[in-house]
C-alpha positions in Angstrom: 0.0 0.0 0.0 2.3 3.3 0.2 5.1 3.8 2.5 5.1 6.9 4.9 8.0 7.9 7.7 6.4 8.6 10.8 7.9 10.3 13.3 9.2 8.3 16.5 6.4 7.6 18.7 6.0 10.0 21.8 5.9 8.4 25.4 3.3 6.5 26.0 1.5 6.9 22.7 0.8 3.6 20.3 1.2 4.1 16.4 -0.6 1.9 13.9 1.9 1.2 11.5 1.3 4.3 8.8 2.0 6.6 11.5 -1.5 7.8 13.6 -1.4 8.3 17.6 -4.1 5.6 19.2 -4.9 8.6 21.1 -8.8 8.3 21.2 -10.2 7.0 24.3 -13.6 5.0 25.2 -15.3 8.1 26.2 -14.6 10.2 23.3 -15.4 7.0 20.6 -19.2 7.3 22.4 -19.7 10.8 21.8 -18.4 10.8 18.5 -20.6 7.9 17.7 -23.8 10.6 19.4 -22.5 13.2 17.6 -22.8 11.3 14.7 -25.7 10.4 15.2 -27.9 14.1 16.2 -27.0 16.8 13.9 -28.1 19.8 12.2 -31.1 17.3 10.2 -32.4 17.1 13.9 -32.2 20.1 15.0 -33.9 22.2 12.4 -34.6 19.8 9.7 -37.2 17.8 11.7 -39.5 21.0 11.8 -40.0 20.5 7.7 -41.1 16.5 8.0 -43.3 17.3 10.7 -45.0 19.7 8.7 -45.0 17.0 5.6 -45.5 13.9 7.6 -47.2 15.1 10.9 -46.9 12.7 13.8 -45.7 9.5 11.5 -42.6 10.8 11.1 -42.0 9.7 14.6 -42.0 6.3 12.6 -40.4 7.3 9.7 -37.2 8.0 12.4 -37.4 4.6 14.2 -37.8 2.8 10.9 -34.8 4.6 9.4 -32.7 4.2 12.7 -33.5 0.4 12.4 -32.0 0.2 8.8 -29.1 2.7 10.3 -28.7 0.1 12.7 -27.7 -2.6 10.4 -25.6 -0.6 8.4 -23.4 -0.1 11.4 -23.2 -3.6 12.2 -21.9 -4.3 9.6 -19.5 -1.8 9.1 -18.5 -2.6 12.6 -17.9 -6.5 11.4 -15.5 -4.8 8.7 -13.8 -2.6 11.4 -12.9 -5.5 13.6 -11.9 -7.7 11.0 -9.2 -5.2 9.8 -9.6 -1.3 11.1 -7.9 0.9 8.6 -7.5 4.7 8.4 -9.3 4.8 5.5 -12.5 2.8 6.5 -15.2 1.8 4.0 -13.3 3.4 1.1 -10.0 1.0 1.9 -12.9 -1.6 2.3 -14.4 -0.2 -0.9 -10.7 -1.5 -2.4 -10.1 -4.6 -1.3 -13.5 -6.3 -1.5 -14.7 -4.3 -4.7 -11.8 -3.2 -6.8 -9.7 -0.5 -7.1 -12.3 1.6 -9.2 -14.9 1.0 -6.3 -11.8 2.2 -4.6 -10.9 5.5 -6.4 -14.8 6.1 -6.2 -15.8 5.8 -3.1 -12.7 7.6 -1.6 -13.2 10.7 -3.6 -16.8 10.7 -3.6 -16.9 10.4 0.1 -13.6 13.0 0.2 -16.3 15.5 -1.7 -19.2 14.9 0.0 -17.7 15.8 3.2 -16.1 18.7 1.6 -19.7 19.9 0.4 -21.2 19.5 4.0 -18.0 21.3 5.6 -19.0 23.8 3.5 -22.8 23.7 4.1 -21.8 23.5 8.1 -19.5 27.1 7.6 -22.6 28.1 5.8 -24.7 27.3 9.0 -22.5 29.0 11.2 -22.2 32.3 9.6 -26.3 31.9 9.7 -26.5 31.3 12.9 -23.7 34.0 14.4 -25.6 36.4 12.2 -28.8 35.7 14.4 -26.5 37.5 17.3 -24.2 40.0 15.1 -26.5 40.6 12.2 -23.4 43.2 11.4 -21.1 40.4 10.8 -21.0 39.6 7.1 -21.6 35.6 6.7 -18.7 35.2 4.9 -16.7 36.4 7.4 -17.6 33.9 9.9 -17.3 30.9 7.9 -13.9 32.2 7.0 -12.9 32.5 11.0 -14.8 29.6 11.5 -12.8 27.5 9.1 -9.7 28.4 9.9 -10.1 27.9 13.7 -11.0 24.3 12.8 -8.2 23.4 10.7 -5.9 24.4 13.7 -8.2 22.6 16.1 -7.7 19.4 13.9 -3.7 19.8 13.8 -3.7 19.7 17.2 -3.1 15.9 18.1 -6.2 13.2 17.7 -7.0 13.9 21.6 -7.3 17.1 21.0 -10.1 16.5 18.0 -11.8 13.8 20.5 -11.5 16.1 23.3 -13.5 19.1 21.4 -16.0 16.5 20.0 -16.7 15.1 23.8 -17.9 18.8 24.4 -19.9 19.3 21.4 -21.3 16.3 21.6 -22.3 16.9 24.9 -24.1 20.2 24.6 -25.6 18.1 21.2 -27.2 15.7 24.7 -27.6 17.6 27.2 -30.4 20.0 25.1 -32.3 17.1 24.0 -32.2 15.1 27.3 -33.6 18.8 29.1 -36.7 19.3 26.2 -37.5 15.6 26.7 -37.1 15.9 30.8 -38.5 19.2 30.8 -41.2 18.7 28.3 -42.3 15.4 30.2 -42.5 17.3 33.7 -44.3 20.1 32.2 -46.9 17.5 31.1 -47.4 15.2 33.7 -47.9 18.0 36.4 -49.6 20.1 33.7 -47.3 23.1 34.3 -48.8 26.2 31.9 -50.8 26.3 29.1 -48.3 24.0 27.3 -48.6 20.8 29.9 -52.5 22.0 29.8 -53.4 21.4 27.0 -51.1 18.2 26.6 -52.1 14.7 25.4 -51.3 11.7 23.6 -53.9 12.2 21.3 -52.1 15.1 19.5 -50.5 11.7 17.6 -53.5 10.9 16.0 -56.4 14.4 16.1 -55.5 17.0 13.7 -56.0 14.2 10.6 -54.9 11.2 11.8 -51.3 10.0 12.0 -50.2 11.1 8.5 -52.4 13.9 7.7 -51.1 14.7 3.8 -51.4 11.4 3.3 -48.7 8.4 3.3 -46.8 9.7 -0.3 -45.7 12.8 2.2 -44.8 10.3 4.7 -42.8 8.4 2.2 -40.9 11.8 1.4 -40.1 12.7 4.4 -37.3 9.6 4.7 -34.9 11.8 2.9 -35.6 14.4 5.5 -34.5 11.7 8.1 -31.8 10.0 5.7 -30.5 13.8 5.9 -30.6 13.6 9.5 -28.7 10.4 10.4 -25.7 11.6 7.7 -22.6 10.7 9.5 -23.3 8.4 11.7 -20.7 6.2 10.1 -17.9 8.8 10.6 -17.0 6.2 13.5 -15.7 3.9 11.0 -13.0 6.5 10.6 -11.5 6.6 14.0 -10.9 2.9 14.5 -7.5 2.9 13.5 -6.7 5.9 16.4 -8.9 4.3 19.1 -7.2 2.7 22.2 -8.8 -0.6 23.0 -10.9 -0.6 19.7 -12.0 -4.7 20.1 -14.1 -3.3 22.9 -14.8 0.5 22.3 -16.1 0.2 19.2 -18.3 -2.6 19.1 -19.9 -0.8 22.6 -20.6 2.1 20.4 -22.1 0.8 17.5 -24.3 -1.4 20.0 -25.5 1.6 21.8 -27.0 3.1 18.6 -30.7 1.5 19.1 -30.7 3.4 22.4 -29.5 6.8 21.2 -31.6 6.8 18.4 -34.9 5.3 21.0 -34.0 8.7 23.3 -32.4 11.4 20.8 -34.8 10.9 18.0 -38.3 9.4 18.6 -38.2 10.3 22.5 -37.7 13.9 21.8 -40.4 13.9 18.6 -42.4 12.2 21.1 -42.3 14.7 24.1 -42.3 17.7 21.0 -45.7 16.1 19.3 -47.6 15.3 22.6 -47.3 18.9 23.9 -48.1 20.5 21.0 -50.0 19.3 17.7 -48.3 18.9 14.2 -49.9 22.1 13.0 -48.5 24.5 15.6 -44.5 23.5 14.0 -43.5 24.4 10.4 -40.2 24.3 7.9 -37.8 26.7 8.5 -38.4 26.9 12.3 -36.7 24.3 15.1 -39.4 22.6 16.6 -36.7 22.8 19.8 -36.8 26.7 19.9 -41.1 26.6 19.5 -41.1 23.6 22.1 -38.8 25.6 24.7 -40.6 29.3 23.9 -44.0 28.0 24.4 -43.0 26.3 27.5 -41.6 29.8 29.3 -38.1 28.4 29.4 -36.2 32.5 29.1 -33.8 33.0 26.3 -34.8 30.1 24.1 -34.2 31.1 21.0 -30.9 32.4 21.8 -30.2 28.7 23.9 -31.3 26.7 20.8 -29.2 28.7 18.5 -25.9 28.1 20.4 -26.8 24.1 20.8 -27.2 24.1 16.6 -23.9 26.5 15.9 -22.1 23.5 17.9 -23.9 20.8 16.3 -22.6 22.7 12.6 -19.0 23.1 14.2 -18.9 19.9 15.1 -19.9 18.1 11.8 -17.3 20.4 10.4 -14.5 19.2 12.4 -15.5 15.5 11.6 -15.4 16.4 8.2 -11.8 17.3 8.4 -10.4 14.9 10.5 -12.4 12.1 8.4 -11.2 13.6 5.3 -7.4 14.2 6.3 -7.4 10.5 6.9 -9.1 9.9 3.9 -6.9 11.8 1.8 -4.0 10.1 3.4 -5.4 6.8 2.3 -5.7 7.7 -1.0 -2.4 9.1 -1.0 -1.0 5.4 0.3 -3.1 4.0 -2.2 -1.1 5.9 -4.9 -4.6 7.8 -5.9 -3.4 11.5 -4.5 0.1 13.4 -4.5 2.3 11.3 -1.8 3.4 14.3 0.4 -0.1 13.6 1.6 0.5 10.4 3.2 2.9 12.0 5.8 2.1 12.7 9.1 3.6 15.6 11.2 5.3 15.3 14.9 1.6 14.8 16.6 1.2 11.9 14.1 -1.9 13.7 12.4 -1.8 14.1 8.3 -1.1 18.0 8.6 -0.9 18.0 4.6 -4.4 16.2 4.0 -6.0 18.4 6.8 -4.8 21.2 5.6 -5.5 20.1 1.5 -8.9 19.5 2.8 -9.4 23.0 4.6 -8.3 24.8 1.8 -11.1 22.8 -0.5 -13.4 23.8 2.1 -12.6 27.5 1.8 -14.8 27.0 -1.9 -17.6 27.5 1.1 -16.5 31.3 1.9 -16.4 32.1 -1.7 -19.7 30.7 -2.0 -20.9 32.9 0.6 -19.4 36.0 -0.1 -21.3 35.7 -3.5 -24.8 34.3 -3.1 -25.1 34.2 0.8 -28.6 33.8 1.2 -28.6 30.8 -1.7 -25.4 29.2 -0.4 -26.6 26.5 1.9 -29.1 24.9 -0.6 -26.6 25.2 -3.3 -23.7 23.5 -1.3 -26.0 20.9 0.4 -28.4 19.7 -2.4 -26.1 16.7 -3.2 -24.8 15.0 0.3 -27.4 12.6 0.8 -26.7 11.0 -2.1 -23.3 11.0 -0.8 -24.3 9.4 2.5 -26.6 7.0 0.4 -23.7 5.8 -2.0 -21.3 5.3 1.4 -23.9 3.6 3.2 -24.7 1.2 0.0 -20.9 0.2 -0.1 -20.3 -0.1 3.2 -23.4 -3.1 2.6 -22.0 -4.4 -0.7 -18.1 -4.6 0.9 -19.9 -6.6 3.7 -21.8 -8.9 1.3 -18.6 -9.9 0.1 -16.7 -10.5 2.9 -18.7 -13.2 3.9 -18.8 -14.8 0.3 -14.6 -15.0 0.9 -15.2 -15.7 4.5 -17.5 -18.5 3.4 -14.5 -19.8 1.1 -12.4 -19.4 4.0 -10.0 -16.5 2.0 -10.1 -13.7 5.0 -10.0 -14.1 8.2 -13.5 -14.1 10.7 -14.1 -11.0 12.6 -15.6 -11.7 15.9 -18.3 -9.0 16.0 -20.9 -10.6 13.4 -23.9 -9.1 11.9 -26.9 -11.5 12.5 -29.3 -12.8 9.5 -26.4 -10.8 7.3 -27.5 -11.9 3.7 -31.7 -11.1 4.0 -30.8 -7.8 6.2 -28.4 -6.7 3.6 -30.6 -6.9 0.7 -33.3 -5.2 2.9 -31.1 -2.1 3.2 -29.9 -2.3 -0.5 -33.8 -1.7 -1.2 -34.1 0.7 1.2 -31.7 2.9 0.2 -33.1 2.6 -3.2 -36.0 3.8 -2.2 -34.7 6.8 -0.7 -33.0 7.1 -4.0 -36.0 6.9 -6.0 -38.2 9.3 -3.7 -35.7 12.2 -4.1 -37.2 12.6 -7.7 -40.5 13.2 -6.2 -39.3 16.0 -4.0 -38.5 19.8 -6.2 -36.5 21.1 -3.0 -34.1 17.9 -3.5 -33.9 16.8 -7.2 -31.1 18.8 -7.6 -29.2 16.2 -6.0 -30.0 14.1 -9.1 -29.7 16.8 -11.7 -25.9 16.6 -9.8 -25.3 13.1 -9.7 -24.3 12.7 -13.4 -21.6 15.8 -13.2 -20.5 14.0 -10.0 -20.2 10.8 -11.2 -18.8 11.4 -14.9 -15.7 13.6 -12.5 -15.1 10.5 -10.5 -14.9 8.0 -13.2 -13.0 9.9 -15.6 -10.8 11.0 -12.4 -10.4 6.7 -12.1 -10.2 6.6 -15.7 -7.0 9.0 -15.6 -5.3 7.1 -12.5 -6.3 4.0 -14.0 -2.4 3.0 -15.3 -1.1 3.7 -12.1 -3.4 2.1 -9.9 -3.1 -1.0 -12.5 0.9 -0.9 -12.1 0.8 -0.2 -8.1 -1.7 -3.7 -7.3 0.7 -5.3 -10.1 3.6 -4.8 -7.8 1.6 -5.1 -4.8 0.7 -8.9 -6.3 3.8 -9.7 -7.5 5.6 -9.0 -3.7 2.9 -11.4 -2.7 4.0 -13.6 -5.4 0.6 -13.8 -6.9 0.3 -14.4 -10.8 -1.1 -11.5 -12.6 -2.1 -12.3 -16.1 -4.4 -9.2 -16.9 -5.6 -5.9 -15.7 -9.2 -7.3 -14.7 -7.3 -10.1 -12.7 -5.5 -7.1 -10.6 -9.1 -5.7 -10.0 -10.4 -8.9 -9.0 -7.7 -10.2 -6.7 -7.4 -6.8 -5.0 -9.4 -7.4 -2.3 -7.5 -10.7 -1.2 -4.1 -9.0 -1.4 -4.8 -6.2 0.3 -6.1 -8.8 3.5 -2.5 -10.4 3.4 -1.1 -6.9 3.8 -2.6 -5.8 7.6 -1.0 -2.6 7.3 -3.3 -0.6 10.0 
């Protein structure tokens, strides 16, 4: 796979073998995985399906965090059986080819690259709700910048801030669901007055618009749940990752159960679907109705985090990323170094710099810039999720053949769950066309997709020659180009670089 030089190891700290500090710890590993899992979607983003779906989106949530659920799983069987740096994309590689490869690594390196900008976006929105002076570009510029030196701190230092945001992310939802229950069940002010269950189903039933806008809103919640796989990318940093991960990803049912239909549940039985609309947190209408001072101003601190912190993931998953590629031969090889805190300075700071597209963006068409930049990232999220499924499926074909080894952590009733997922994420596909506000992600998709295969297309020699090599140290025949793409996979398992 590429060589890198990394530094000497500091006291105390463990190195995988390409150079990254095991730095991130078992509490840090859980709140990434929550802050993964609750973002900007939530926040906001759940005031627009309410208004489309009414009180079945509560389902719409716990059926989408089921299929969530499985995708982990089986990322998580991946993880264990071989973490890498580069996580479903190295995956992507070895089990699909080195065009799946190329794809997915870019594709994923762009996607997070569009929602880094779409989160500097959010923030200059959000400090403008304080500083209405403050231009918007200006923020995402300082906003940018202060997260690029955040993320070349060392990996402690990214788990460390992430602990905190994630925690603020928590500790708002846990006080409207605590709050909002007490204010209920002791009928505290109008708001636990007028209370009841039977909000869910008065008003026009369950699914008021009908069950075609319940079927729309799953890209609302698809939206919502982007990033929860951003996990994936710190098992090769994560002390103890045998235990901590597999913990995390098991934890999910629970965090989605509390976060996300526990909170819709406390917001919809206070209040019925028709008092929240799209463009409005149903948090900040929830907290304002029930007398709770300052909560606009409360709401719109928790949401700046939540945009900071899917920023920062962004970077650190794509300065790994990008070092990945780089080892793989795909990007320029100064970014597979790392620098004396054993983080890929060059890849970070590559990535920032693609992210500053974002402050151009909103200098020009400010008000425009966050549908513009986000339009196209859950199909991003859809295509990761999908091959993160697919590498699975074929892991257990070789594992079946007895040509990998057997990871520990399984994924029950694999094959019929996979193919379940595969569906649903077709589904979500499909419904995007039937949705004006998000077909733009398909009117995207062939400019996207024509850029990363003819991106393959150009790297295509190399990549051939590099697994030639790669085969020939292993001293497996290669008779043909298709043969490297086919053996891939099995080469890159005899070569536990991570």
């Amino acid at each position: 796979m590429g060589t890198t030089t990394p530094p000497p190891p500091a006291h105390g700290v463990e190195l995988t073998d390409d150079g990254l500090a095991q730095s991130l710890t078992k509490r840090h590993i859980r709140m990434i995985a929550v802050g993964g899992a609750i973002g900007v979607g939530l926040f906001l983003g759940s005031g627009g399906g309410i208004a489309k779906a009414g009180p079945a989106l509560i389902g719409v949530y716990a059926i989408t965090g089921v299929f969530i659920y499985i995708i982990m799983r089986a990322l998580g069987e991946l993880l264990i059986y071989r973490p890498v740096s580069g996580s479903f994309a190295e995956y992507a590689r070895e089990f699909m080819g080195p065009a799946y490869g190329f794809i997915t690594g870019w594709g994923y390196w762009t996607t997070w690259t569009v929602i880094g900008m779409a989160e500097i976006t959010a923030a200059g929105i959000y400090v403008h709700y304080w500083f209405p002076f403050i231009p918007q570009y200006v923020t995402a510029f300082v906003v940018l910048v202060a997260l690029v030196l955040l993320n070349l701190l060392k990996v402690g230092a990214f788990g460390e801030a992430e602990f905190w945001f994630a925690s603020i992310k928590i500790t708002a939802i846990l006080g409207l669901i605590i709050g909002g229950t007490l204010v209920a069940v002791f009928s505290i002010g109008d708001a636990g007055a007028n209370s009841t269950f039977a909000h869910l189903w008065n008003h026009g039933g369950a699914a008021p618009n009908g069950w075609l806008a319940v079927l729309l809103a799953f890209q609302i919640v698809v939206f919502s749940y982007q990033g929860v796989e951003l996990i994936g990318m710190t098992a090769a940093e994560t002390k103890n990752r045998d235990t901590v991960l597999p913990k995390a990803i098991n934890s999910i049912p629970w965090r989605i159960g509390i976060f996300y239909v526990g909170s819709l549940l406390v917001l919809l039985t206070l209040f019925p679907w028709t008092e929240f609309s799209a463009g409005e947190s149903p948090f900040v209408k929830a907290l304002t109705h029930i007398g709770l001072p300052a909560a606009g101003s409360i709401m719109n601190f928790v949401v700046l985090t939540s945009a900071l912190s899917s920023c920062s993931s962004g970077l650190f998953s794509n300065g790994r990323l990008l070092k990945r590629l780089a080892a793989d031969g795909v990007a320029p090889a100064r970014f597979a170094t790392v620098n004396k805190g054993h983080v890929p300075a060059a890849a970070i700071l590559a990535s920032g710099t693609a992210m500053m597209i974002g402050v151009l963006v909103n200098a020009v068409v400010p008000d425009q810039a966050f549908v513009y930049i986000s339009s196209v990232a859950t199909l991003g999220a859809i295509w990761s999720w999908l091959v993160i499924i697919v590498c699975h499926m074929i892991y257990r074909r070789r594992l079946a053949r007895g040509e990998v080894h057997e990871s520990w952590f399984k994924l029950p009733f694999a094959t019929p769950l996979s193919w379940l997922v595969i569906a649903f994420l077709t589904f979500v596909t499909v419904i995007l066309g039937f949705d004006a506000d998000n077909r733009i992600a398909l009117y995207a998709l062939p400019v996207w997709a024509a850029a990363l295969i003819g991106g393959y297309l150009y790297a295509k020699p190399k990549i051939v020659a590099r697994e030639a090599a790669a085969a020939a140290a292993a001293h497996e025949p290669v008779t043909s180009p298709s043969a490297v793409a086919a053996g891939a996979g099995d080469q890159s398992a005899t070569r536990r670089t991570d």
